[in-house]
C-alpha positions as CSV (number, residue, x, y, z in Angstrom):
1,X,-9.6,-28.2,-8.0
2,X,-6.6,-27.1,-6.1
3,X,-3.0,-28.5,-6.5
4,X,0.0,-27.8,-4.2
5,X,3.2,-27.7,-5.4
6,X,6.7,-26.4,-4.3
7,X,5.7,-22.8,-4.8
8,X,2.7,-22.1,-3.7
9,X,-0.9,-23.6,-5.1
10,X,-2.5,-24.0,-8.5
11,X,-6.3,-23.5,-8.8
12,X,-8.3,-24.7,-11.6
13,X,-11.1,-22.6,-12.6
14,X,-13.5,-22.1,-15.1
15,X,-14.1,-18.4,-16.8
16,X,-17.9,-18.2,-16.9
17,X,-19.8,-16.9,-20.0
18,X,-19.5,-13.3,-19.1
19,X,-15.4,-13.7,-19.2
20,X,-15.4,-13.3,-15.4
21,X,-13.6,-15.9,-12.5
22,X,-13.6,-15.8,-9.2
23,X,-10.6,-15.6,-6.8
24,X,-12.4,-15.9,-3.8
25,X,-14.4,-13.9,-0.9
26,X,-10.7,-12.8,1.3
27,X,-10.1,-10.5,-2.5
28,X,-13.4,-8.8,-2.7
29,X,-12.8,-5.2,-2.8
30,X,-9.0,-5.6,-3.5
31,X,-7.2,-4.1,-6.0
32,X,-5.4,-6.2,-8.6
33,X,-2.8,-6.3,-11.4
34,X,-3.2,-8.2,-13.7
35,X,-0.5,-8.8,-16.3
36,X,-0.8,-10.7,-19.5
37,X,3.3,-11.7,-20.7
38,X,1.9,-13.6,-23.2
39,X,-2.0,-14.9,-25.1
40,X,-3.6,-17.2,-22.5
41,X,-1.2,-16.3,-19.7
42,X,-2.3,-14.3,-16.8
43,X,-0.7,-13.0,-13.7
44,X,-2.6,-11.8,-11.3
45,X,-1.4,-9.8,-8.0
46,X,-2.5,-7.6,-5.1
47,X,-1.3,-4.1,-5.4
48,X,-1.4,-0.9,-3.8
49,X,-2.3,1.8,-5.4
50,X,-0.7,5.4,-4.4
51,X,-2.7,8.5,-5.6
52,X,-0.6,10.8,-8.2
53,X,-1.0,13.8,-5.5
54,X,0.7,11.4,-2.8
55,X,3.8,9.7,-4.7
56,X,6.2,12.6,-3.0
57,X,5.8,10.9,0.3
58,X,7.5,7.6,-1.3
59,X,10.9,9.3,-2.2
60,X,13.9,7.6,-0.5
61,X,14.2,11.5,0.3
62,X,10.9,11.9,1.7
63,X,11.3,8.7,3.5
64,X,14.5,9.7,5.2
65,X,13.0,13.2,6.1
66,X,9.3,11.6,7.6
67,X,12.2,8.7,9.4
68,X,13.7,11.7,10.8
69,X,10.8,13.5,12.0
70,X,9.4,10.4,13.4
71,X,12.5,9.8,15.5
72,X,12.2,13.4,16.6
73,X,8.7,13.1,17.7
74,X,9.4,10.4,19.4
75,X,12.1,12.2,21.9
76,X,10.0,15.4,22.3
77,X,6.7,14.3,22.5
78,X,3.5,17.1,22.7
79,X,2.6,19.1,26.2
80,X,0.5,21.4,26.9
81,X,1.5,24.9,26.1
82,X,0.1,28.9,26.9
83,X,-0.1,31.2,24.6
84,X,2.5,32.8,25.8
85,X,4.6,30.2,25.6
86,X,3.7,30.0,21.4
87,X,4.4,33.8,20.8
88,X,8.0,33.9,22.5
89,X,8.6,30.8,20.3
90,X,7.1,32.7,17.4
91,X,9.1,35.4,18.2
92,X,11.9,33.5,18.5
């Protein structure tokens, strides 16, 4: 049964004898957290997780370095170059 209110809808479902519901085929495979603020109360949302090894790249210092280099990259975008071209910048 599903009811529409102001915010958004309401579903009412049943948990099955194994403690498990279902929130539909479009979640399968999706990552969820769920949080409990209080016995019998659930909240349930999508999330992204962001591997420990990665979390640098989501500074607001990181983020305004990768901006920058984006913009850059965008202004001098890649040719083609001889190897003589790379040692004189190496050498540079």
């Amino acid at each position: 049964m599903t009811i529409r209110d102001g915010e958004g809808k309401t579903e009412l479902k049943v948990i099955g004898a194994s403690g498990q519901i279902s929130l539909g085929k479009e979640y399968a495979g999706r990552t969820v957290l769920i949080e409990q603020p209080e016995p019998g109360v659930w909240r349930i949302r999508t999330a992204t997780v962001i591997p420990d090894n990665e979390r640098w790249l989501h500074t607001p210092e990181m983020q305004v370095k990768l901006r920058e280099a984006f913009e850059w990259l965008a202004q001098n975008p890649a040719r083609e170059t001889t190897p003589e071209e790379l040692a004189k910048l190496r050498d540079a």
